[in-house]
C-alpha positions as CSV (number, residue, x, y, z in Angstrom):
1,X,110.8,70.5,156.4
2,X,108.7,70.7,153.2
3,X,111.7,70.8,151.0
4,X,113.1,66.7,152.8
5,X,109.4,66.1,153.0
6,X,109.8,66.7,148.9
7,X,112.6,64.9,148.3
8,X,111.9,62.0,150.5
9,X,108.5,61.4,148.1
10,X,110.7,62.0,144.9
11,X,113.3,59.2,146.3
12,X,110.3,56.9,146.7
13,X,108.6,57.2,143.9
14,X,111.5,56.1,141.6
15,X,112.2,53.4,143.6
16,X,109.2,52.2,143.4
17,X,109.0,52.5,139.9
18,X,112.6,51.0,139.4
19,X,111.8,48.0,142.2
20,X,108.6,47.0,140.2
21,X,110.9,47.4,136.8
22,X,113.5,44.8,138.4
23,X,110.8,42.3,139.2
24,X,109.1,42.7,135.6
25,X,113.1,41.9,134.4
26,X,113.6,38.9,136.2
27,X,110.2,37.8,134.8
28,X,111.0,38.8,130.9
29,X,114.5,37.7,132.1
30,X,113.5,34.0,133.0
31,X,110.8,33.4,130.5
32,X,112.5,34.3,127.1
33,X,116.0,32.9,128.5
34,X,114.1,29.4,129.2
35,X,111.5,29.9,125.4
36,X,114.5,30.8,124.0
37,X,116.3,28.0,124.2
38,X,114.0,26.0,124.5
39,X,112.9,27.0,121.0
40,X,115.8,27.5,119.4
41,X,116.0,31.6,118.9
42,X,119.5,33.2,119.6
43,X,117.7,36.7,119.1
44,X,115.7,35.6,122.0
45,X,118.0,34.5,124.1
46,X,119.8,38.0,123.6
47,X,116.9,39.9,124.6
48,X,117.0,37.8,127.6
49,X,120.4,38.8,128.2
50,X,119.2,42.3,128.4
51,X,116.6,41.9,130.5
52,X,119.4,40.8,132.7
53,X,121.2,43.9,132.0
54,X,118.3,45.9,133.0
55,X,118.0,44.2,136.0
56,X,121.7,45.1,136.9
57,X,120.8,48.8,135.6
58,X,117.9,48.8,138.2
59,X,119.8,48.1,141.7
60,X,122.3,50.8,140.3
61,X,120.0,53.1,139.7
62,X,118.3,52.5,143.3
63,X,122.1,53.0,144.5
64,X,121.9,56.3,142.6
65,X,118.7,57.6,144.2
66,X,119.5,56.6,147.8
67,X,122.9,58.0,148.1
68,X,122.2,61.0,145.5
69,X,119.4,62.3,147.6
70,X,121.2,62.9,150.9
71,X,121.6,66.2,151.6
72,X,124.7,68.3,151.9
73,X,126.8,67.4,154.9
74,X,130.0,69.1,156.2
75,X,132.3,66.6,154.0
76,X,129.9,67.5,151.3
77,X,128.8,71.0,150.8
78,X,126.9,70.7,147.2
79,X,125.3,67.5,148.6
80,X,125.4,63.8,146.9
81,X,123.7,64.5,143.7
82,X,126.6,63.9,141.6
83,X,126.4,60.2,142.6
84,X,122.8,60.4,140.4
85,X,125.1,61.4,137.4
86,X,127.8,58.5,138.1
87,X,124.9,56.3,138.0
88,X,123.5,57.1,135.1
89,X,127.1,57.0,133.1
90,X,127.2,53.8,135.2
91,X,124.0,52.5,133.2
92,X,125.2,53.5,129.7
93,X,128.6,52.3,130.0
94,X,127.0,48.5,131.2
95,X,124.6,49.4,128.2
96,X,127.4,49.7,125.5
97,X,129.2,46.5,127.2
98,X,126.3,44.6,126.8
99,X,125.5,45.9,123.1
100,X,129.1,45.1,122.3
101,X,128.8,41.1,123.1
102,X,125.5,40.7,121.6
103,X,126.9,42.2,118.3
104,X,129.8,39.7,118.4
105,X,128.0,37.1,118.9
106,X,125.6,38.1,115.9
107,X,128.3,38.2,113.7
108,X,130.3,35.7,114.7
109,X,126.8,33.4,114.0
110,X,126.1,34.8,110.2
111,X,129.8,34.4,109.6
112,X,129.8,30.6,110.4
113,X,126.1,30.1,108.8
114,X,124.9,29.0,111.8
115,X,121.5,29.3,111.5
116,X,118.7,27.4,112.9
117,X,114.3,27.7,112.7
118,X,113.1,28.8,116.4
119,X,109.7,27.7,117.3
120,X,106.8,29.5,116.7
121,X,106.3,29.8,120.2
122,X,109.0,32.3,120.8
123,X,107.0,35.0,119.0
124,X,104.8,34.7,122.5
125,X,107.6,35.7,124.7
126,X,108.6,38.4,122.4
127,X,104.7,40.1,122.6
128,X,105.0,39.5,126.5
129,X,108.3,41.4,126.6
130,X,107.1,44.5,123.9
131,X,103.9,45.0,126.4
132,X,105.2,45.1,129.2
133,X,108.4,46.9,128.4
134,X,106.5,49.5,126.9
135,X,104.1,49.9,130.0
136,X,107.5,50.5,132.2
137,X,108.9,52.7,129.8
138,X,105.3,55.0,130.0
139,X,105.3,54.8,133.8
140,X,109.0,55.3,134.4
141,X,109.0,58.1,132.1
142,X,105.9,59.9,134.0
143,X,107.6,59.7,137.3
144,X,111.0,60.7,136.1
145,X,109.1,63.8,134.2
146,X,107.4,64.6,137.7
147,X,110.6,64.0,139.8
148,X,112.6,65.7,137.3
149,X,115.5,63.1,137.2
150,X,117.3,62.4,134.6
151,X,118.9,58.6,135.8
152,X,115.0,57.6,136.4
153,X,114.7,59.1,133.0
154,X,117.5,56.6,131.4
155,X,116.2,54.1,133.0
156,X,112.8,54.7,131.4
157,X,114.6,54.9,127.4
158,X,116.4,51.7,128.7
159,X,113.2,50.0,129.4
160,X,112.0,51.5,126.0
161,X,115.5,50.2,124.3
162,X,114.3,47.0,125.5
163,X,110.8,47.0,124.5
164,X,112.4,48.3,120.3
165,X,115.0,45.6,120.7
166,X,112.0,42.9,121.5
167,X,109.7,44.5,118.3
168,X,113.0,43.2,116.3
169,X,113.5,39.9,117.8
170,X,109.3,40.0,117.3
171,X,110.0,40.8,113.6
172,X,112.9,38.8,112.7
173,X,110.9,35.8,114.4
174,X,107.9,36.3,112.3
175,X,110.5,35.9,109.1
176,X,111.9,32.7,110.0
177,X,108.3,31.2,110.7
178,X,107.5,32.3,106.9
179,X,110.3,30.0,105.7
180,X,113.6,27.8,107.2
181,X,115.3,29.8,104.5
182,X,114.3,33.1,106.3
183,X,116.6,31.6,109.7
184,X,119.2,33.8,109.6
185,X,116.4,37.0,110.5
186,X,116.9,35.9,113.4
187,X,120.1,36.5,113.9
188,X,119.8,39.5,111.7
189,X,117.6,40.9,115.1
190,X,119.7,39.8,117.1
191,X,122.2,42.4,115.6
192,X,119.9,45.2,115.0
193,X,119.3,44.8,119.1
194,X,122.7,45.1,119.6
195,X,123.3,48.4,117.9
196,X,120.0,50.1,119.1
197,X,121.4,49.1,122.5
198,X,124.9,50.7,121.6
199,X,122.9,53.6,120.5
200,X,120.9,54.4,123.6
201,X,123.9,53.5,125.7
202,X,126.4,56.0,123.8
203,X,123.4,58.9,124.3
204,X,123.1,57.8,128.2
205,X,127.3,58.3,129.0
206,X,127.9,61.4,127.1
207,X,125.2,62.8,128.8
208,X,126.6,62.3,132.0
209,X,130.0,63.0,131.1
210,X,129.0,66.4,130.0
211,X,127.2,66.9,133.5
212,X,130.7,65.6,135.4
213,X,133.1,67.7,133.8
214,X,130.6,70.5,134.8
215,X,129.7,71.3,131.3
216,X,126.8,74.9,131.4
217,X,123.4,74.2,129.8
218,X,122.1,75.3,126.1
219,X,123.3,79.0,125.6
220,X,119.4,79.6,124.9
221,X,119.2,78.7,128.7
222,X,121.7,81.0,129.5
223,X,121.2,84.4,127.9
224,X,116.9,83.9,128.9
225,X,118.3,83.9,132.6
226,X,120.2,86.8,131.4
227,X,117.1,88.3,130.1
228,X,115.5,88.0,133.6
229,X,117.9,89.1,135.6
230,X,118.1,92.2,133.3
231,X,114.2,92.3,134.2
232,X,114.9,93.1,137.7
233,X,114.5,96.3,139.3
234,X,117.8,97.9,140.4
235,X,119.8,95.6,138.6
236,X,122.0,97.1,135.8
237,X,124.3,95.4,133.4
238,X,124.6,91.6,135.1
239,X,127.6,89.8,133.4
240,X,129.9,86.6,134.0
241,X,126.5,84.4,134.4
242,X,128.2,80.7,135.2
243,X,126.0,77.4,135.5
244,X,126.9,73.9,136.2
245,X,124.9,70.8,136.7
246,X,125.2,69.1,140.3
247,X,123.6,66.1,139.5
248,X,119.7,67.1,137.8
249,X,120.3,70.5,139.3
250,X,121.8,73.8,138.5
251,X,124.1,75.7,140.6
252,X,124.7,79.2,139.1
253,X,126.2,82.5,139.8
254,X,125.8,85.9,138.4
255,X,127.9,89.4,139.2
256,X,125.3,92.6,138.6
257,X,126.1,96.4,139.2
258,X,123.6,98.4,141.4
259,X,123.5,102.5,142.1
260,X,126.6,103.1,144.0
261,X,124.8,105.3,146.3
262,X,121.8,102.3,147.5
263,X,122.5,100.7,150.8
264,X,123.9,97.6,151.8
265,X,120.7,96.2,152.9
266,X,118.9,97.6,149.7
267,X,121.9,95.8,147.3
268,X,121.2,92.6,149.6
269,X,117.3,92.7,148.9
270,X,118.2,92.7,144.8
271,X,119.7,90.3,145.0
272,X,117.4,88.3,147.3
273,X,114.6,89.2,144.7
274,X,116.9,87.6,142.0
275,X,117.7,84.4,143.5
276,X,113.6,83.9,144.3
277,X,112.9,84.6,140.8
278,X,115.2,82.2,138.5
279,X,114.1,79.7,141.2
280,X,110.8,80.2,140.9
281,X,111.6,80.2,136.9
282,X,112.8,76.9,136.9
283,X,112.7,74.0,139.8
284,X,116.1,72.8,139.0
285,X,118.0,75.5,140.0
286,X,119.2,75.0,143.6
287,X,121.1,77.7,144.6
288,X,122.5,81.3,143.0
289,X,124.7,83.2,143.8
290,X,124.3,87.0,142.9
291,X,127.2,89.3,143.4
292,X,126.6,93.0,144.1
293,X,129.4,95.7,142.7
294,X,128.7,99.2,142.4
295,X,127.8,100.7,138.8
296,X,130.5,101.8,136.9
297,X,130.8,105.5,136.3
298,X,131.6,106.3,132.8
């Protein structure tokens, strides 16, 4: 009961985090869209266009952590977790779509010289959308740290991505109020948003994609599970250690050799005492598998 009692207050604390992010969106989404145009800045506008895209990113993510957290079932015997990791390869892949348009665009503008001053009040919306995108990215962060998630995690650097790309629009904005000459900065923002997007996007899908095709953690990780295993009493020379990644957690399993002459229940509480150790070690281990052979005489 503790363990869904757990999970349940790790599912809603990132949706609260991610509802309260989608709100803030629309907002940034609505108010630099309308000063935007309304002031002439196509690096604005841009930003607002990933505002929008962060809003999408949020009801994925939601998706993610509803279904992901279910628990195993008889069609599912690992659980839904995976769906977590679809998300989040979900989120970068809309993230390097999105990147992808505004750079055209960009380009497409400085290759036609069309350039035009925005009004200095744009530089308010893009001080609006750096505070509070920064403030999301702290608090999403925190709870993704606490929850150990990693798509509450992307979501936080994509909040962060858009509180950068907003310091650039902030920047290039400043330029162009120095001097009509200085216009084309804002474009210049625009594009510099586009590839920071692409950037964060790129680092968000291969991520996942490593965790899909079931790809083990760091080798450091691996041999200093090694390392305690070896610890264990009874235990002697533990080999063909595999991990994967089901979603944020690890699924592992480990073949030792014991005395040949121990009993069955003895061999059983080794490996009991292993599997309570590496997941006391570490949170994100789920389950291990530990399989008991008899010592090889020499």
């Amino acid at each position: 009961m503790a363990d869904v009692s757990t999970t349940a207050n790790k599912m809603s604390a990132g949706i609260k985090v991610t509802i309260v992010g989608g709100v803030v969106n629309i907002l940034l989404a609505v108010i630099k869209m309308v000063i935007g145009i309304a002031g002439n800045s196509r690096a604005l506008v841009a930003d607002a266009v990933h505002s929008v895209s962060d809003l999408v990113t949020d009801i994925v993510v939601i998706l993610g952590i509803h279904y992901g957290g279910r628990p195993a079932d008889k069609n599912h015997h690992y659980g839904h977790k995976k769906i977590e990791t679809m998300t989040e390869m979900i989120l970068g892949i809309l993230l390097i779509i999105v990147a992808v348009k505004l750079a055209y665009d960009a380009v497409l503008a400085i290759w036609l010289k069309d350039f035009s001053q925005p009004a200095a009040m744009t530089i308010i919306a893009a001080l609006l959308s750096i505070l509070s995108k920064e403030w999301l990215y702290q608090w999403t962060k925190a709870v993704a740290v606490k929850n150990n998630s990693s798509v509450i995690l992307a979501n936080a650097w994509h909040h962060r991505s858009d509180a950068f790309s907003s310091v650039a629009v902030l920047i290039g904005l400043i330029f162009t109020q120095i001097s009509p000459r200085l216009a084309v900065m804002d474009t210049i923002a625009g594009l510099l948003v586009s590839i920071l997007i692409l950037k964060v996007g790129a680092e968000i899908t291969i991520k996942g994609y490593k965790k899909i095709i079931d790809t083990a953690p760091p080798p450091s990780y691996v041999n200093k599970t090694l390392d305690l295993i070896r610890q264990t009493e009874g235990v002697k020379n533990p080999h063909s250690l595999k991990m994967r990644y089901i979603g944020d957690a690890i699924h592992m399993e480990v073949h030792i050799e014991v005395d040949p002459d121990i009993s069955v229940k003895k061999g059983h509480e080794i490996a009991a005492g292993i599997k309570y150790m590496i997941k006391n070690h570490d949170s994100r281990v789920i389950d291990v598998i530990v399989h008991v052979e008899p010592e090889k005489q020499q």
